[in-house]
Steps between C-alpha positions, in 0.01 A plus 500: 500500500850617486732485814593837668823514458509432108329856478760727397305764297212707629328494190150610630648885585440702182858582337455903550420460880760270562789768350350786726515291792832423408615849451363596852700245689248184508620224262260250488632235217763260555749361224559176447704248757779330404670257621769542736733308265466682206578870685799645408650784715402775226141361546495523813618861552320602231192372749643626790467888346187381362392465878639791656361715209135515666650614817666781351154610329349486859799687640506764214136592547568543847820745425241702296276499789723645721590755243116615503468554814831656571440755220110548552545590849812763405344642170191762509283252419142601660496295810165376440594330187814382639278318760263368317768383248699379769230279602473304120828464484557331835149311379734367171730359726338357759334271213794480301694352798190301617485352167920414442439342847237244375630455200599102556077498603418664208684301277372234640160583532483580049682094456176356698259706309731325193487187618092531502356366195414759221177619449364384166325827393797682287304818462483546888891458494558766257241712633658497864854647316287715330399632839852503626641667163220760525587597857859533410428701208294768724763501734790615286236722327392649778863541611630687165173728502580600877883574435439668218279741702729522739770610280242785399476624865883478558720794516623586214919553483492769263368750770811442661734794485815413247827531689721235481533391874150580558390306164711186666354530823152517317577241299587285801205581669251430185648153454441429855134603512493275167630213660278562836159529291625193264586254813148582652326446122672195529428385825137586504385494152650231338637215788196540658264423274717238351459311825130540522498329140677230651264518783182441226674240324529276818090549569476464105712125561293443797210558282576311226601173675159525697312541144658172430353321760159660433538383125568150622222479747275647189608225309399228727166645513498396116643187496233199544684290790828543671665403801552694805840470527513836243278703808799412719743580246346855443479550883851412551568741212277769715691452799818566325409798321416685863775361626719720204246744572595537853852506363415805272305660774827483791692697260262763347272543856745783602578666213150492366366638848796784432366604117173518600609712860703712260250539189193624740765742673610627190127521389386697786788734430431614217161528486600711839721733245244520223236613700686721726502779288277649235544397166506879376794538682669180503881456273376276223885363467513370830112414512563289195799322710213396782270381238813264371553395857083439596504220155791364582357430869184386405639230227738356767174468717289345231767249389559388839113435574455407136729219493495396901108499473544272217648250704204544763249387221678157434319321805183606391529346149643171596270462773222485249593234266586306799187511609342459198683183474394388834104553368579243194307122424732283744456244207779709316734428800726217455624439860336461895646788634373744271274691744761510751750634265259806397401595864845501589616741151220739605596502851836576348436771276255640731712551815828614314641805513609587147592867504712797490611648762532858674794450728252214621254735609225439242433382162555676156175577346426651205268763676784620714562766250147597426473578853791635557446754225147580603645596808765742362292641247248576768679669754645679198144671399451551845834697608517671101109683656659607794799661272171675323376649747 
């Protein structure tokens, strides 16, 4: 098992995920240390700009921040919009910051999932970037469709009356309104979901790692005698895995509890604005804009309880080759401790905690978002009658 601090590339983060996170201010790969002998002073402040480059990422997003709000609350932006928006973008940077703060936890966090021997199944490997790649690829699909539309319902500059100060002014003004619906694009419909990608890849490690001990445990249900000294070593390899899950869980409980807040908010919304009004008489433009808005909210939601709930499940499956091993010939057991050594892995598995988190609160499941939906779409039949009658 390699030490720690040889780990110098995070080669378990898919290459594609890694540069996103980069450009939005989390760097999460390290270069290379050298020796303090062999740095020369171009080397060294060639590093030192290397360092202060993330900061200035953080810091720039921040500028453009302040530049939405200023010019959201000034412009004639519909004030209902400008709230709602308002309260995404300040969502994007609550887990933006949140995120650059634990960034050291993070980082270490992906080097113990290295450090944790590989499962042997290469197809589950390749199928968990496939997962990763897929989400990414709906995300930045998604994202294009949705501007695209939006550039349909924008104001168009040739309306605008010709005169040359006026046609400045205009100008002026169009390029700001650009710039204001391009930062909250940004913000909303491409960091966001980058993050919750990031978010499923850390269940997906989580998963994989506990699929390797399940494979192990399967295989010393096949073998014909063993010792058990390799129970202990799979509980010890139990233990540590929900100790990195209780890593992964302090740093996503708050953020996940805010994406799932935010995505049923959003929900109820717009299924508020859909039914609101007859369809005869409803603008089709702006309709069309909800409709984006309601998928985009319900994906977040189904990602997050997707991947969270995933991590939920893990206890359950180890749990029963454990005790499936525990119901084996004690003939096959190589050792006088073996029964001791099972009670106590069950007792192990049993009683832990090995979950996502909602700010603490309660655990992800993958039902949360059945329910959740239910809900909505219920009180949505009920209040689109009322509008009926």
């Amino acid at each position: 098992m390699q030490r720690l601090d040889s780990v110098t590339k995070l080669k378990t983060i898919p290459r594609v995920l890694s540069f996103f996170l980069y450009v939005f201010g989390i760097n999460l790969q390290e270069h290379q240390a050298i020796p303090r002998d062999q740095i020369e002073k171009p080397q060294g402040l060639s590093r030192k700009k290397f360092c202060l480059r993330i900061p200035i990422v953080i810091v720039f997003y921040h500028c453009c921040g302040i530049f939405y709000f200023v010019y959201g609350f000034y412009s004639n932006v519909p004030w209902t919009f400008y709230a709602f928006a308002t309260l995404d973008v300040l969502a994007f940077f609550v887990v933006v910051d949140l995120l650059y703060i634990r960034r050291k936890a993070l980082k270490f966090l992906i080097k113990n999932f290295h450090l944790m021997p590989p499962i042997k199944d290469k197809r589950a490997k390749n199928c968990k970037c496939r997962e990763i790649h897929g989400l990414l690829a709906y995300t930045f699909t998604f994202a294009l469709v949705y501007l695209l539309y939006g550039f349909l319902i924008f104001e168009d500059l040739s309306e605008v009356s010709m005169g040359a100060n006026i046609f400045i002014l205009r100008c002026l003004e169009f390029f700001l309104k650009l710039m204001y619906g391009l930062l909250y694009h940004i913000f909303v419909y491409v960091a966001m979901p980058v993050f919750m990608c990031f978010f499923a890849h850390v269940c997906l490690l989580i998963e994989e790692k506990s699929m390797m001990i399940k494979q192990s445990l399967e295989l010393l249900l096949e073998l014909k005698t063993f010792h058990f000294s390799q129970i202990r070593r799979q509980r010890r390899m139990f233990c540590y895995l929900q100790k990195q899950t209780s890593e992964a869980n302090s740093i996503f409980t708050e953020i996940c509890f805010l994406w799932v807040s935010k995505s049923v908010f959003r929900s109820c919304m717009s299924a508020y604005e859909l039914v609101k009004v007859p369809w005869h008489d409803t603008d089709w433009m702006l309709t069309g804009l909800v409709l984006f808005d309601t998928v985009y909210d319900v994906t977040s939601l189904l990602i997050v309880s997707y991947y969270g709930g995933r991590v939920s499940e893990i206890k359950t499956k180890i749990l029963d080759s454990v005790i499936r091993l525990g119901a084996i010939n004690q003939l096959r057991i190589q050792g006088e401790h073996y029964l001791e050594e099972t009670h106590f892995f069950v007792t192990t598995v049993g009683s832990s905690d090995m979950s996502m988190m909602l700010w603490n609160i309660m655990p992800i499941r993958k039902s949360i978002a059945i329910n959740v939906l239910s809900v909505i779409v219920s009180y949505s039949i009920i209040i689109y009658q009322f509008n009926e009658q």
